[in-house]
PDB file of the backbone (N, CA, C, O) and the ligand in Angstrom, with CONECT records:
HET     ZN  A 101       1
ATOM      1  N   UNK A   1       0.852  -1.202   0.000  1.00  0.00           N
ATOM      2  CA  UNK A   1       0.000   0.000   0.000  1.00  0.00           C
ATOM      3  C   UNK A   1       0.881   1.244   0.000  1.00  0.00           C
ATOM      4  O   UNK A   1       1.727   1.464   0.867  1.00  0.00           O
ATOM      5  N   UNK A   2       0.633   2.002  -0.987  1.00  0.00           N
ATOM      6  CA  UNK A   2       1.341   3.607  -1.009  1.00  0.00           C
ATOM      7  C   UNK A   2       0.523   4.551   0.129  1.00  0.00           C
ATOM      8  O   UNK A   2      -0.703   4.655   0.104  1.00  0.00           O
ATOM      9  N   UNK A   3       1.310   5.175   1.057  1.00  0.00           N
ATOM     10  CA  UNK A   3       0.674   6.057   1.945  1.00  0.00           C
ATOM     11  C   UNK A   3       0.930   7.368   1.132  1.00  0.00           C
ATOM     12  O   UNK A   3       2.113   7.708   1.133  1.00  0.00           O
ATOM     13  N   UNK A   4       0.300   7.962   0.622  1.00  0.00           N
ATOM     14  CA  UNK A   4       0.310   9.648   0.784  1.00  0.00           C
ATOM     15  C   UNK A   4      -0.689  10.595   1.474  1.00  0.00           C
ATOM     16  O   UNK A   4      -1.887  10.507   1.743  1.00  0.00           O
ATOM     17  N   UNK A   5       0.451  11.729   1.695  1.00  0.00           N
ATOM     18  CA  UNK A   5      -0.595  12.810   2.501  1.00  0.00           C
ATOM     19  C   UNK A   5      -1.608  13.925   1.825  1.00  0.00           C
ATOM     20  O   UNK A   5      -1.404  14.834   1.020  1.00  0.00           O
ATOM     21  N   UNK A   6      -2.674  13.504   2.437  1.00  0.00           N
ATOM     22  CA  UNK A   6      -3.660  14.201   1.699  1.00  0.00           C
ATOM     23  C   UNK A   6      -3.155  15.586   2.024  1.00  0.00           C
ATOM     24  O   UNK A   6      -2.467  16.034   2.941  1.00  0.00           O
ATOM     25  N   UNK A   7      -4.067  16.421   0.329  1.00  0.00           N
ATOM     26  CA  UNK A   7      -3.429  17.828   0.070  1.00  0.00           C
ATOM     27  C   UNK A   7      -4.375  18.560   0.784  1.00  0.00           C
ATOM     28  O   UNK A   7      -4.018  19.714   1.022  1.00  0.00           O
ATOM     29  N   UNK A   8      -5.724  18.163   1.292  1.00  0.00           N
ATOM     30  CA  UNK A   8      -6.810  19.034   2.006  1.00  0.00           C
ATOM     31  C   UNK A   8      -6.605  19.040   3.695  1.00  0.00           C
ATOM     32  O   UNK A   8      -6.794  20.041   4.385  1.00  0.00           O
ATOM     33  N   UNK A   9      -6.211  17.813   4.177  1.00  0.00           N
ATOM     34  CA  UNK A   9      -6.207  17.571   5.270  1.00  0.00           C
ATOM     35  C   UNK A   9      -5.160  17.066   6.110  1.00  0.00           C
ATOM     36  O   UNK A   9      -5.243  16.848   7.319  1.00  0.00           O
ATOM     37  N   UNK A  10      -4.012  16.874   5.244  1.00  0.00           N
ATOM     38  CA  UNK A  10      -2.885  16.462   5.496  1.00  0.00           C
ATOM     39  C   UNK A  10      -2.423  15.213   6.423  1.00  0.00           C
ATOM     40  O   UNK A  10      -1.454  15.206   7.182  1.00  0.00           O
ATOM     41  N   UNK A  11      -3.487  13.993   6.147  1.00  0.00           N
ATOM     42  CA  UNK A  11      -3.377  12.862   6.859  1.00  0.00           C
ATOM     43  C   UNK A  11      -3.058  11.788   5.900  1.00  0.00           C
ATOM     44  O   UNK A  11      -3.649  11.721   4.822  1.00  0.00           O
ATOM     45  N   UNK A  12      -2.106  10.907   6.263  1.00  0.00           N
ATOM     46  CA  UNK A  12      -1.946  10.006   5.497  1.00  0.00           C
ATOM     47  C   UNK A  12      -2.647   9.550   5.054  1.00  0.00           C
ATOM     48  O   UNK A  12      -3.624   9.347   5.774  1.00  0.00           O
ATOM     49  N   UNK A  13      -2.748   9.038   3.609  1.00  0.00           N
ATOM     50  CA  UNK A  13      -3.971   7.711   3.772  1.00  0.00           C
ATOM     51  C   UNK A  13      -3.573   7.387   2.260  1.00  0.00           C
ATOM     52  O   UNK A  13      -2.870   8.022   1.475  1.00  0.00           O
ATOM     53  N   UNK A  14      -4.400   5.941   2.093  1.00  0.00           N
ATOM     54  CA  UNK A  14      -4.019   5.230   0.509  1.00  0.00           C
ATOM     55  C   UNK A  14      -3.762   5.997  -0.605  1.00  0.00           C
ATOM     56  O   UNK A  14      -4.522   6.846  -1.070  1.00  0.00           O
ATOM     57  N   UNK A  15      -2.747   5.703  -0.999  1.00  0.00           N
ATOM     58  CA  UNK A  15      -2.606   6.841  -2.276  1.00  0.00           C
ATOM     59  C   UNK A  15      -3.169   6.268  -3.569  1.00  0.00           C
ATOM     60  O   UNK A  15      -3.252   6.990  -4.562  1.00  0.00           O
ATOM     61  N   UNK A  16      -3.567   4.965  -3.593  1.00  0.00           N
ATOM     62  CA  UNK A  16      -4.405   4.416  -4.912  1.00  0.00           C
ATOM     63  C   UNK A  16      -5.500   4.681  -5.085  1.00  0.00           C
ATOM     64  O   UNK A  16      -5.832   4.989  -6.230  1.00  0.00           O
ATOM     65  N   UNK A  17      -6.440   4.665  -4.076  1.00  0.00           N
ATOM     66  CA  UNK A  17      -8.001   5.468  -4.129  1.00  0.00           C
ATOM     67  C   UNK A  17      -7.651   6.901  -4.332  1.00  0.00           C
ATOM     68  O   UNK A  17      -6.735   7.611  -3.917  1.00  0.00           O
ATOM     69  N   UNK A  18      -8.817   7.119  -5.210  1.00  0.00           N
ATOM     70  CA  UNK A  18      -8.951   8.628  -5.933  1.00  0.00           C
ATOM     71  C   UNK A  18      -9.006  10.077  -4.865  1.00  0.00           C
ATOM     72  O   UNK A  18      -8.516  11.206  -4.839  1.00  0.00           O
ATOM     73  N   UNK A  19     -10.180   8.998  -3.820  1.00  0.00           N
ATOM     74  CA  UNK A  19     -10.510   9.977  -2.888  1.00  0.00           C
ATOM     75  C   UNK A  19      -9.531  10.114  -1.250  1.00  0.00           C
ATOM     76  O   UNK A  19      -8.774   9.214  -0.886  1.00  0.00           O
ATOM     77  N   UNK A  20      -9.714  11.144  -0.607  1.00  0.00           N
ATOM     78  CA  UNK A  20      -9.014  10.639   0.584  1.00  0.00           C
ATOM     79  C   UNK A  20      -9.630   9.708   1.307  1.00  0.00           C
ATOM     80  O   UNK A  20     -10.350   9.123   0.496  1.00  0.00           O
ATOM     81  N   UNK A  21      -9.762   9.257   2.289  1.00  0.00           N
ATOM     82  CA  UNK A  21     -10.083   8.412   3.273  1.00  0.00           C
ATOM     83  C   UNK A  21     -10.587   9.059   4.556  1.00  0.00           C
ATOM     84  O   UNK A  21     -11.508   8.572   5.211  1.00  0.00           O
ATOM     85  N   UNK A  22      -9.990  10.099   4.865  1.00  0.00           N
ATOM     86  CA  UNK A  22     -10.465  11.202   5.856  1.00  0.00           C
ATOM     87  C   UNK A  22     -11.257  11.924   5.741  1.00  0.00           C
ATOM     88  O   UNK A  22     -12.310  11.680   6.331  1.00  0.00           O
ATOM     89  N   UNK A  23     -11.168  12.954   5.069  1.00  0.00           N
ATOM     90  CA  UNK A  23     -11.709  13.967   4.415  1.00  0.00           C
ATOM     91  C   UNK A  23     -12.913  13.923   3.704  1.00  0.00           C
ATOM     92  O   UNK A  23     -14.034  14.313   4.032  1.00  0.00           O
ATOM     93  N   UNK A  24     -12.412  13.254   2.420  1.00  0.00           N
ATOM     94  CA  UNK A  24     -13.201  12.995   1.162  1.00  0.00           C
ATOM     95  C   UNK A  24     -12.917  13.737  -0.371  1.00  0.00           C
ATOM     96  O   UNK A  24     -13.534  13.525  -1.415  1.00  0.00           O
ATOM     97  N   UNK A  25     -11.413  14.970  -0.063  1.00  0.00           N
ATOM     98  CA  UNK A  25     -10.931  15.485  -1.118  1.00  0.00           C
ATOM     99  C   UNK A  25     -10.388  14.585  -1.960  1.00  0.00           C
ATOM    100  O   UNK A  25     -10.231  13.384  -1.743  1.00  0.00           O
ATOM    101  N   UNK A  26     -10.043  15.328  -3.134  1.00  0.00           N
ATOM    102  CA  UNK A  26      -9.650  14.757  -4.412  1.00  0.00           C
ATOM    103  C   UNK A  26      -8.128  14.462  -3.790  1.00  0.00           C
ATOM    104  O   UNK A  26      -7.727  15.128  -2.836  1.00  0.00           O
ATOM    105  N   UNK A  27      -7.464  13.616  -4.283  1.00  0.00           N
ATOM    106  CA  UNK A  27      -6.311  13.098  -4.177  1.00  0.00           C
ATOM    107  C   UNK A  27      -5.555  13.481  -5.219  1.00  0.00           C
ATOM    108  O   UNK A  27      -6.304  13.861  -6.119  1.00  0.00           O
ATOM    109  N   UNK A  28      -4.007  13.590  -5.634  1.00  0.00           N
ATOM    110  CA  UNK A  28      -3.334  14.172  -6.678  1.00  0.00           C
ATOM    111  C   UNK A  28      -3.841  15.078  -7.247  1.00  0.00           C
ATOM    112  O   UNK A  28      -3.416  15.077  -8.402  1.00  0.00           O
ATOM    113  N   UNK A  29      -4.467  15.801  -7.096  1.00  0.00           N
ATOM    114  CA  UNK A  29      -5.491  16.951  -7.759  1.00  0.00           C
ATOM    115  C   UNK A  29      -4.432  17.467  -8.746  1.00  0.00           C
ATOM    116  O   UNK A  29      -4.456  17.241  -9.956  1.00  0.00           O
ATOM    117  N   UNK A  30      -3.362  18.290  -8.002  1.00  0.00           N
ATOM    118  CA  UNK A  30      -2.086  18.943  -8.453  1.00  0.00           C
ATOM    119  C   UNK A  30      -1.594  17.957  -9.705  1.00  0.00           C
ATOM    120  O   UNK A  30      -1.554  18.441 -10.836  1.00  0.00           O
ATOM    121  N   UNK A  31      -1.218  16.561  -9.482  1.00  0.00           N
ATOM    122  CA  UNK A  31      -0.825  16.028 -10.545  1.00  0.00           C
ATOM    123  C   UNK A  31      -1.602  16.085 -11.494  1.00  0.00           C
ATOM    124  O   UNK A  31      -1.295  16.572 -12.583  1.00  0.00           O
ATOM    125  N   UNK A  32      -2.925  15.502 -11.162  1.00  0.00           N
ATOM    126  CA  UNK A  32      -3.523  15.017 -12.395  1.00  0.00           C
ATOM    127  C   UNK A  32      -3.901  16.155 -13.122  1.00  0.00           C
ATOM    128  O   UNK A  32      -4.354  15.902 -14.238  1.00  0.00           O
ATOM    129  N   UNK A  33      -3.820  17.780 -12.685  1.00  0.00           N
ATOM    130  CA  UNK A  33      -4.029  19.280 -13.402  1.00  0.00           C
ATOM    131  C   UNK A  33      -3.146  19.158 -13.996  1.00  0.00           C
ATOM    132  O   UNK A  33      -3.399  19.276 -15.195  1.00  0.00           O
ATOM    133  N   UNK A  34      -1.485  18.838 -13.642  1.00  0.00           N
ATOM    134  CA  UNK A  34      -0.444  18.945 -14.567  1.00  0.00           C
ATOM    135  C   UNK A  34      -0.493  17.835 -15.597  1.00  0.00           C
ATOM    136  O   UNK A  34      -0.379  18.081 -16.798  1.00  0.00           O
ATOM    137  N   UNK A  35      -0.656  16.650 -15.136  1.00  0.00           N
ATOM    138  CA  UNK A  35      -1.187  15.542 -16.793  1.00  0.00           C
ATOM    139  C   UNK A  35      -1.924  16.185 -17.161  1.00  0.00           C
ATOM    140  O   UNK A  35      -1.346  16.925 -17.957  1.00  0.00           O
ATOM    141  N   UNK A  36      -3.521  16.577 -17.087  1.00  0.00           N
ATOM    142  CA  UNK A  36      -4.199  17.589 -17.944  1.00  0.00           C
ATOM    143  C   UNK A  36      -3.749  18.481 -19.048  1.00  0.00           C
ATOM    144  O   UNK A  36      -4.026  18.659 -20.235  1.00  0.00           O
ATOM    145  N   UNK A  37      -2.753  19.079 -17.948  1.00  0.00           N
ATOM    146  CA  UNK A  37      -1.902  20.367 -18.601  1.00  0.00           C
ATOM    147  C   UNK A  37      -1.281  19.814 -20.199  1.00  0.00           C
ATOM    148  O   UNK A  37      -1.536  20.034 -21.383  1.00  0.00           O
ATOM    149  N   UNK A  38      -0.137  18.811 -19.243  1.00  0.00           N
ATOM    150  CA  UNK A  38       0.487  18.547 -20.746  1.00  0.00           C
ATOM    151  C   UNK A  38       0.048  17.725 -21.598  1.00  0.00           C
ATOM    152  O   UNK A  38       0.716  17.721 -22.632  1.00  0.00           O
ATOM    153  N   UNK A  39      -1.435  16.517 -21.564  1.00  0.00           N
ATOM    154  CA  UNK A  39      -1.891  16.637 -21.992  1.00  0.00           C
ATOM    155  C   UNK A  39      -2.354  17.048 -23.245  1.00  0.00           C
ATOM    156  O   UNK A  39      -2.396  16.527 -24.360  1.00  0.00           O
ATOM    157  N   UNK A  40      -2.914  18.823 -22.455  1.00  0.00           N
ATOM    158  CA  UNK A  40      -3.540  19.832 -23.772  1.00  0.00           C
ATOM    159  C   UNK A  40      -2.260  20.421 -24.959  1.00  0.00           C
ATOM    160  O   UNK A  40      -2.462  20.935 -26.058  1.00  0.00           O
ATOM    161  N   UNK A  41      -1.126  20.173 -24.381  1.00  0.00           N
ATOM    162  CA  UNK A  41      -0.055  20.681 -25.213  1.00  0.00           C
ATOM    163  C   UNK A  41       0.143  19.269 -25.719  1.00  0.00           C
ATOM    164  O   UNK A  41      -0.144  19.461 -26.901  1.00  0.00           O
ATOM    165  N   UNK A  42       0.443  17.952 -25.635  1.00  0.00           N
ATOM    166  CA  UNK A  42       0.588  16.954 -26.728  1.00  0.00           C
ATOM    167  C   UNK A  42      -0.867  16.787 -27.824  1.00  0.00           C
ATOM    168  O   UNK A  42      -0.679  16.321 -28.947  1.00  0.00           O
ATOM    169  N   UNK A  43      -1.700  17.031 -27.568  1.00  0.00           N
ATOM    170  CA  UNK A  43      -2.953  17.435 -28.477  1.00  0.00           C
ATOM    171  C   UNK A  43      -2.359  17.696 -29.551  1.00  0.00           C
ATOM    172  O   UNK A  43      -2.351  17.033 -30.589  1.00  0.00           O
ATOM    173  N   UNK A  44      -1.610  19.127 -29.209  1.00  0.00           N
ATOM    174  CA  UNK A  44      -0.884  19.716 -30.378  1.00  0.00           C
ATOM    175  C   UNK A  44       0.043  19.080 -30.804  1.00  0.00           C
ATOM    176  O   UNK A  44       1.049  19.789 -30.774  1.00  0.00           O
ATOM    177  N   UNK A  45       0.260  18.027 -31.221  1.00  0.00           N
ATOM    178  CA  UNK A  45       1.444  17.612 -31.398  1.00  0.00           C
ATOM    179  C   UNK A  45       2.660  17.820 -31.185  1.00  0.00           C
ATOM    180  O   UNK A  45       3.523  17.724 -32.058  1.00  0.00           O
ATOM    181  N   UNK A  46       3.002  18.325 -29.251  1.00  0.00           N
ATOM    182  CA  UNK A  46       4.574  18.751 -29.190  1.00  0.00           C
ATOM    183  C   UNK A  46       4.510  17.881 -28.010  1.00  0.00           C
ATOM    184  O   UNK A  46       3.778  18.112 -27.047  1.00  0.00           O
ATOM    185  N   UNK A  47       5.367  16.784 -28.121  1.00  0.00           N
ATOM    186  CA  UNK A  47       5.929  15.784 -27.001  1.00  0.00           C
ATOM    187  C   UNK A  47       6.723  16.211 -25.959  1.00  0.00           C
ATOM    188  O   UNK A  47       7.821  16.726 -26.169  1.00  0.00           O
ATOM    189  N   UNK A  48       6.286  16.051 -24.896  1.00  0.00           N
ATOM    190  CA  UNK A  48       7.101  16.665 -23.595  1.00  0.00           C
ATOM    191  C   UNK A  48       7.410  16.000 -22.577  1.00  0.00           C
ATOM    192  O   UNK A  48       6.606  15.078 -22.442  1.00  0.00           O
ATOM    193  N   UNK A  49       8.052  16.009 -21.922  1.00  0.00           N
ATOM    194  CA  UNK A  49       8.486  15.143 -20.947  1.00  0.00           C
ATOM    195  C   UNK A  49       7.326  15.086 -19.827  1.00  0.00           C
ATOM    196  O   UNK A  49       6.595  15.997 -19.439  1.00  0.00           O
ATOM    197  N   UNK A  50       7.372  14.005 -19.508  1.00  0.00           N
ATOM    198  CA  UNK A  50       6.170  13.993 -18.001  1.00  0.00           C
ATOM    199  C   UNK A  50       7.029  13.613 -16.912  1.00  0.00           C
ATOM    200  O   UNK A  50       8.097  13.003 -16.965  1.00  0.00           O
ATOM    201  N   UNK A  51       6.423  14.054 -15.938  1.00  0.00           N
ATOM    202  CA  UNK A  51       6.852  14.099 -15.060  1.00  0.00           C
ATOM    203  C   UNK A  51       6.066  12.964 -14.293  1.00  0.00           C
ATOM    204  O   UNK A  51       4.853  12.754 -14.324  1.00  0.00           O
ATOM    205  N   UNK A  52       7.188  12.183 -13.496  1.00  0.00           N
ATOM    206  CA  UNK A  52       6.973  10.163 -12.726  1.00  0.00           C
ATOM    207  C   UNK A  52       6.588  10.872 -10.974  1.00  0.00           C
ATOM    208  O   UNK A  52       7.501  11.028 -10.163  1.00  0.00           O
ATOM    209  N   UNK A  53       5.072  11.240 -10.629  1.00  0.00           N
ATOM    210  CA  UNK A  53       5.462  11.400  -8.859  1.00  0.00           C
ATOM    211  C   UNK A  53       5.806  10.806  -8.110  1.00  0.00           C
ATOM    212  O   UNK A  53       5.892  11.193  -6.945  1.00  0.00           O
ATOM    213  N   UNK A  54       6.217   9.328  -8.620  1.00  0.00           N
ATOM    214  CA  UNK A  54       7.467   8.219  -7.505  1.00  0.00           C
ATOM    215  C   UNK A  54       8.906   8.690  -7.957  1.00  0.00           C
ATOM    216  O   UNK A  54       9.867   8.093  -7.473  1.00  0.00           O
ATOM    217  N   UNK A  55       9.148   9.847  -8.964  1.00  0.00           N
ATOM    218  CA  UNK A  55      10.466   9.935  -9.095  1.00  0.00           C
ATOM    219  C   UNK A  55      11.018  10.851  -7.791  1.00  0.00           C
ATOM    220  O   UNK A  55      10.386  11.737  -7.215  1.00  0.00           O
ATOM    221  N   UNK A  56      12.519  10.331  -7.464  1.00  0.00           N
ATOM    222  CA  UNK A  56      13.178  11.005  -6.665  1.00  0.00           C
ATOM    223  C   UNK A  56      13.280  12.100  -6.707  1.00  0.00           C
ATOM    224  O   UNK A  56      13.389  12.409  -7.894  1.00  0.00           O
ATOM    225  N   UNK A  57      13.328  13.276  -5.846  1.00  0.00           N
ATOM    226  CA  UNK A  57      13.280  14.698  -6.056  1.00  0.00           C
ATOM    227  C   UNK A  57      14.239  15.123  -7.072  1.00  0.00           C
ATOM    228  O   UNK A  57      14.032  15.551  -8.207  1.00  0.00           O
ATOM    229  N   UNK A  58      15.442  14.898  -6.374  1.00  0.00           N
ATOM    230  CA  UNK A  58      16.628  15.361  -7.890  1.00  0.00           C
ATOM    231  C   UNK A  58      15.910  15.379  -8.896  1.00  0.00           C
ATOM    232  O   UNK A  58      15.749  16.509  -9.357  1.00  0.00           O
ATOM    233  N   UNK A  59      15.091  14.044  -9.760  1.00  0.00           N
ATOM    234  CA  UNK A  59      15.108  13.676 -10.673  1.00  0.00           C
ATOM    235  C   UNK A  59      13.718  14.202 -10.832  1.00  0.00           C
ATOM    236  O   UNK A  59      13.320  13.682 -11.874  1.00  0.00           O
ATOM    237  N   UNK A  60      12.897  14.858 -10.411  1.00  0.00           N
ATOM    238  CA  UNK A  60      11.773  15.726 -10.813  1.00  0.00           C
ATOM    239  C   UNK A  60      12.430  16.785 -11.082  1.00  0.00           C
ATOM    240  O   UNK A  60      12.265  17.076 -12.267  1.00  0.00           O
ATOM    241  N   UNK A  61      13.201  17.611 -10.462  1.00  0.00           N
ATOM    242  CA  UNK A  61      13.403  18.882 -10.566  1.00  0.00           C
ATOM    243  C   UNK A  61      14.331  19.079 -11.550  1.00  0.00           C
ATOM    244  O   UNK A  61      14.632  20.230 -11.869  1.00  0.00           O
ATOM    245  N   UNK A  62      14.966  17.876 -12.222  1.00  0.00           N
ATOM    246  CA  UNK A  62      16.168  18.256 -13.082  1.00  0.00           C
ATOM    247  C   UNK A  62      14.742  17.833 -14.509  1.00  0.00           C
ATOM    248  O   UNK A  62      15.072  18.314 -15.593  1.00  0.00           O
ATOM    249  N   UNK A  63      13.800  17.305 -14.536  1.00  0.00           N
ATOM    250  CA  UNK A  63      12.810  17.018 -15.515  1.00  0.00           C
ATOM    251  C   UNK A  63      12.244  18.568 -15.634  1.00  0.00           C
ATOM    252  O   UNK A  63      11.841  19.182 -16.622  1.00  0.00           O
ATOM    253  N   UNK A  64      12.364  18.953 -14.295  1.00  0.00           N
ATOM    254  CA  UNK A  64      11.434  20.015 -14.329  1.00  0.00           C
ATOM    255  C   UNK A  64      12.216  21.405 -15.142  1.00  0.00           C
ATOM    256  O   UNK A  64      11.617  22.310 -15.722  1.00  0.00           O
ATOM    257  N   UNK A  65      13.751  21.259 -14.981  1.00  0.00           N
ATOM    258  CA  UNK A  65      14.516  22.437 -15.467  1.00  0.00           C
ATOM    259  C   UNK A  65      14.005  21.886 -17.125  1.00  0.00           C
ATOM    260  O   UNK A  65      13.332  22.557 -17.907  1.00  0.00           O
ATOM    261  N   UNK A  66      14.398  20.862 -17.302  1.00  0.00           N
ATOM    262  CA  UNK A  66      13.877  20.687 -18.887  1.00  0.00           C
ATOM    263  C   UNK A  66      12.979  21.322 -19.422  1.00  0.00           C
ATOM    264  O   UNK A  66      13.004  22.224 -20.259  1.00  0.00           O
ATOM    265  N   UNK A  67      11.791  20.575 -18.658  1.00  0.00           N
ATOM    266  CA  UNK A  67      10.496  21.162 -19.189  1.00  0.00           C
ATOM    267  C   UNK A  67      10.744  22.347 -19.477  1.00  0.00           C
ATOM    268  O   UNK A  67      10.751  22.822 -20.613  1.00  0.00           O
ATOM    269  N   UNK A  68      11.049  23.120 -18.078  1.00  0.00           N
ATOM    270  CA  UNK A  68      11.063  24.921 -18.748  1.00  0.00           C
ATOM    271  C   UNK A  68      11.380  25.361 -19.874  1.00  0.00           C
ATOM    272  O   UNK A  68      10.699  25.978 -20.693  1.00  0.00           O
ATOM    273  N   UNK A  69      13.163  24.803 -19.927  1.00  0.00           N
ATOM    274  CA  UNK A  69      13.427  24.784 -21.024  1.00  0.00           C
ATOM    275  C   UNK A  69      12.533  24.705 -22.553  1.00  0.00           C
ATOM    276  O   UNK A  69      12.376  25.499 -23.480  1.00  0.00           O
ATOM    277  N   UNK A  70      12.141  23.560 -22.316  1.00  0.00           N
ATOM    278  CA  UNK A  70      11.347  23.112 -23.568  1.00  0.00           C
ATOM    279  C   UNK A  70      10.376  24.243 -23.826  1.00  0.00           C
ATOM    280  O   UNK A  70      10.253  24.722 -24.953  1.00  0.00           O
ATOM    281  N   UNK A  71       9.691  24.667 -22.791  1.00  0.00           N
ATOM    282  CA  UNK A  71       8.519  25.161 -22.792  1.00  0.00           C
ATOM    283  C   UNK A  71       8.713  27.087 -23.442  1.00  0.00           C
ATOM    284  O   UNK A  71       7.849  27.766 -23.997  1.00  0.00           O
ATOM    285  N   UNK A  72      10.097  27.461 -23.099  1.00  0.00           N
ATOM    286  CA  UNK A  72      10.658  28.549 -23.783  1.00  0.00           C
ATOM    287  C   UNK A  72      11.423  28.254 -24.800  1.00  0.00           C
ATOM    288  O   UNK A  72      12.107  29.186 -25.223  1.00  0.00           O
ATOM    289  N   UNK A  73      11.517  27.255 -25.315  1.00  0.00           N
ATOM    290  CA  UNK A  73      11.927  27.209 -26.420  1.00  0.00           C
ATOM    291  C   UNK A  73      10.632  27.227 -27.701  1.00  0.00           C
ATOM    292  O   UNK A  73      10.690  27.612 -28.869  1.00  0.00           O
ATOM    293  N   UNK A  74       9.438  26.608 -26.864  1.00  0.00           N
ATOM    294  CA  UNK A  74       8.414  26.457 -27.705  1.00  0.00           C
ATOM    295  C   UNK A  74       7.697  27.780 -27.733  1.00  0.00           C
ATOM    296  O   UNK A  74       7.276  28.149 -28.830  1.00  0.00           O
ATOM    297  N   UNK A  75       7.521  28.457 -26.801  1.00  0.00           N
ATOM    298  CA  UNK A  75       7.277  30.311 -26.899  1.00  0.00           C
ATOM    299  C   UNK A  75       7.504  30.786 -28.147  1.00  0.00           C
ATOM    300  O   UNK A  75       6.767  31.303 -28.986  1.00  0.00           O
ATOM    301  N   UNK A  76       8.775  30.492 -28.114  1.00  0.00           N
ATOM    302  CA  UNK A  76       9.888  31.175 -29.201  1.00  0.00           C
ATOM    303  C   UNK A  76       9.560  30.758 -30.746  1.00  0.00           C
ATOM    304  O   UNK A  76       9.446  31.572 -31.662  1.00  0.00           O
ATOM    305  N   UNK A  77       9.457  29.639 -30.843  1.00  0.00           N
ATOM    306  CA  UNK A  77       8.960  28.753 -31.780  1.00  0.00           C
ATOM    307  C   UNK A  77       7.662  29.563 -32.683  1.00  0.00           C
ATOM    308  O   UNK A  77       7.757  30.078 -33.797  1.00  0.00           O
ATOM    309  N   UNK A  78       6.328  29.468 -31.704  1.00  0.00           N
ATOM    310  CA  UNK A  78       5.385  30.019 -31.796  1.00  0.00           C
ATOM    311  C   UNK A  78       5.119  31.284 -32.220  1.00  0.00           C
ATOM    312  O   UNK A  78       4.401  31.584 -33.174  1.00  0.00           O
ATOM    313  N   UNK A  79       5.928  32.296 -31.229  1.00  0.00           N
ATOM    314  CA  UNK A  79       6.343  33.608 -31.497  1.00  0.00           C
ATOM    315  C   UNK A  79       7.032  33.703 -33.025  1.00  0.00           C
ATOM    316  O   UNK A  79       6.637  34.637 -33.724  1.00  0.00           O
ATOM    317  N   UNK A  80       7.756  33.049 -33.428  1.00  0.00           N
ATOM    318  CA  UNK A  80       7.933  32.851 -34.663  1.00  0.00           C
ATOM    319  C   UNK A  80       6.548  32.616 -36.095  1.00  0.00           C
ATOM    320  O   UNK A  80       6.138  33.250 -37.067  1.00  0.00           O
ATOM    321  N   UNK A  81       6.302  31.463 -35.485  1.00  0.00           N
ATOM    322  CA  UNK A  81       5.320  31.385 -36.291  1.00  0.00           C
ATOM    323  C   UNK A  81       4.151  32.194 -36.364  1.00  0.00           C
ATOM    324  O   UNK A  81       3.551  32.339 -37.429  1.00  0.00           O
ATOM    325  N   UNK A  82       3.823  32.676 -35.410  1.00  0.00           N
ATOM    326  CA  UNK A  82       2.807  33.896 -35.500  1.00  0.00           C
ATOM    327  C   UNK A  82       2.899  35.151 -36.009  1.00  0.00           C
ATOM    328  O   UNK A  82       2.006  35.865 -36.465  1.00  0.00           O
ATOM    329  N   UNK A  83       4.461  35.423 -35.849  1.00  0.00           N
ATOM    330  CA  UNK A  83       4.863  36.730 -36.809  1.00  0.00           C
ATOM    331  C   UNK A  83       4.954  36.597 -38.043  1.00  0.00           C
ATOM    332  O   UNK A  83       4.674  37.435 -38.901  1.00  0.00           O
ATOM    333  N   UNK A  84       5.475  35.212 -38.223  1.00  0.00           N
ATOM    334  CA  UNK A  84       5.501  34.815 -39.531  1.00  0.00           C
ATOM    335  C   UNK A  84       4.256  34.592 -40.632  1.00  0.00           C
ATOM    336  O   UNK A  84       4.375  34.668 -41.855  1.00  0.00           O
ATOM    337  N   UNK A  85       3.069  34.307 -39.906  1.00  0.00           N
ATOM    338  CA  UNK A  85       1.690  34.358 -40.526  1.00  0.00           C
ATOM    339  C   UNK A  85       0.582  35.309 -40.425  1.00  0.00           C
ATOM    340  O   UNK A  85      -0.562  35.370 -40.877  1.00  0.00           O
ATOM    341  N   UNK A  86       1.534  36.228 -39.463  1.00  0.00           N
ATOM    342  CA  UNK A  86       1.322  37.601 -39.740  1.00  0.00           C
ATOM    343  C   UNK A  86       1.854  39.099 -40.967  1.00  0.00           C
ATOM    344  O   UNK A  86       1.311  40.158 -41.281  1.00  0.00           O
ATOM    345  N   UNK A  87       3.071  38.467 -41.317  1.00  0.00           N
ATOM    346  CA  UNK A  87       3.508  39.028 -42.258  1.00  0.00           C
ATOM    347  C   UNK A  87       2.769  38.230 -43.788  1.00  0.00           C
ATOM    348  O   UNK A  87       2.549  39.037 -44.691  1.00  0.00           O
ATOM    349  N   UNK A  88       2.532  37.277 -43.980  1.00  0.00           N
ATOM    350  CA  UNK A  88       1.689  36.299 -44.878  1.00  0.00           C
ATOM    351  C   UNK A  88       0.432  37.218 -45.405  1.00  0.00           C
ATOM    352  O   UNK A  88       0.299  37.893 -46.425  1.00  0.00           O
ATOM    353  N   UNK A  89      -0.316  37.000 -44.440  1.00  0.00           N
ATOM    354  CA  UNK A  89      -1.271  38.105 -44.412  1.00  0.00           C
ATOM    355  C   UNK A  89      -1.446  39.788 -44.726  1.00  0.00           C
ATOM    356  O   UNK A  89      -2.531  40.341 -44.543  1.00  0.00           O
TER     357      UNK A  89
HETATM  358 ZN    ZN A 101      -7.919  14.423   3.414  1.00  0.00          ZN2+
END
């Protein structure tokens, strides 16, 4: 059994059920907004790294410098292409 601490009430409890056990809040809320998130950006066809919440901290936060990365690089990208189909026009 995975224990995590609930984000409403801050008591341990099963981290495989959706709901807490105490409470009755949503569980991973935070994660599953960020799968959402990226998600809505692979829609678009731009592949991004996801992020594992059993990964070791190091190894979130060095995913996480990526992402940024990625994520200003794709700004830039965009910003491109929008000026660019703005001058088209
Ligand atoms: Zn709770």
């Amino acid at each position: 059994m995975k224990e995590i601490r609930c984000e409403h009430c801050n008591t341990w409890t099963d981290g495989y059920q959706e709901y807490c056990g105490h409470c009755g809040g949503k569980l991973h809320e935070k994660y599953l907004n960020e799968i959402k998130e990226l998600e809505a950006i692979e829609l678009r066809g731009i592949p991004l790294i996801k992020l594992n919440p059993d990964a070791p901290f190091f190894t979130r936060g060095f995913l996480q410098v990526i992402r940024f990365i990625q994520l200003i690089f794709l700004t830039i990208i965009s910003l491109i292409a929008s000026m660019a189909s703005s001058t088209v026009h």
